[in-house]
N, C-alpha and C positions, 0 to 999 in steps of 0.2 A: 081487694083492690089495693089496699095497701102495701102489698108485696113490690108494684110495679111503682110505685108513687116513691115510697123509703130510700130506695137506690139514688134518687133523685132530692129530696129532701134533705138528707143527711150527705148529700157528697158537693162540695162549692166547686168542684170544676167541673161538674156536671153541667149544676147552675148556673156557671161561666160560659159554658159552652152553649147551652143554650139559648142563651141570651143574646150570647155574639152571634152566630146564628141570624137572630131573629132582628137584632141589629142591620146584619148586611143584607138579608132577607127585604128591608126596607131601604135603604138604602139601593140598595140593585131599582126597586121598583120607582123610589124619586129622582135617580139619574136617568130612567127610562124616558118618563115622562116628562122629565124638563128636556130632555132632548126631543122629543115628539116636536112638544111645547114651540121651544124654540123654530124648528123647522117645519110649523104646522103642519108637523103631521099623524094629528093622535087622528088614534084610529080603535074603536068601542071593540073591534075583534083582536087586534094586537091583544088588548088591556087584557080583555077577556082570557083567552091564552095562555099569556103571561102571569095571571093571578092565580090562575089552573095550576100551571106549573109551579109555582111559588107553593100554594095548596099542595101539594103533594109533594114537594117536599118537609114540609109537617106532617103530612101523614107518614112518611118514611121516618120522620123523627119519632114518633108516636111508636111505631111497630119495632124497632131499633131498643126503648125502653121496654114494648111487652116480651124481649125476646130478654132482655137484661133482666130482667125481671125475673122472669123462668128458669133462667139459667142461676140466678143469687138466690131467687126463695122457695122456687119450686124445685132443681133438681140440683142447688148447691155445690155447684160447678167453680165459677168462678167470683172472683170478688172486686169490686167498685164496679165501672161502665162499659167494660170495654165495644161493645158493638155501639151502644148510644157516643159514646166520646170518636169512634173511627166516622162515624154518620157523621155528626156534625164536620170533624174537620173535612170529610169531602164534600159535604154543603157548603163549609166555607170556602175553600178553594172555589169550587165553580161561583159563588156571588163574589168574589174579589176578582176574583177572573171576568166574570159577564159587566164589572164596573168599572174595571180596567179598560174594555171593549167599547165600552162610552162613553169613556172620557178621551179617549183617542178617535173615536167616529164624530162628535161633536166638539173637541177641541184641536184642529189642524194643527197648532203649533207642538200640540204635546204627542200629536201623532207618533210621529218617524223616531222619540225619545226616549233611551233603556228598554223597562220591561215593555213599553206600548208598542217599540216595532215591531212584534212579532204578529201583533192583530192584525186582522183586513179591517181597513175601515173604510171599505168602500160604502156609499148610502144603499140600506134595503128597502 
């Protein structure tokens, strides 16, 4: 087990990246919800869904390291993260993106401004 863990332990921008990740990870999910919130409209199956999805992408992060992993200790390929560090930044793009997406669907005035006008924020 150690093989997959070491890559991770020994390397801070792994660490880094995981963490930001897990950061935006939550962050996606309490601007979701305070816009529900706001516009009473939470809803148990959204959440549900949405947490799913959030779920897997830690699982993707998860398999991302057993592959790093295999590659550094088992057939000594390559060296630091590279599949785990490419995974997180396109996790993080899509929750800076999907928080982007919410703060322009529940905030009108920031709507139609820079990066936010390219979103629909029409209400779903």
């Amino acid at each position: 087990m150690g093989v997959f863990i070491r890559p991770i332990t020994g390397n801070p921008t792994a660490q880094i990246a995981i963490a930001a990740v897990c950061i935006l990870i939550l962050l996606d999910f309490i601007a979701g919800f305070g816009g529900a919130a706001m516009t009473k409209a939470i809803s148990s199956k959204k959440m549900r869904e949405g947490l799913l999805h959030k779920f897997m992408e830690l699982v993707l992060m998860c398999l991302a390291t057993v592959i790093d992993g295999a590659l550094l200790g088992g057939f000594q390929i390559l060296d630091g993260n590279p599949v785990l560090l490419v995974t997180c930044a396109y996790i993080a793009i899509m929750e800076v993106s999907s928080i982007l997406e919410i703060v322009g669907k529940y905030n009108p005035e920031l709507a139609d401004k820079g990066i936010l006008s390219v979103f629909d924020h029409s209400k779903d």
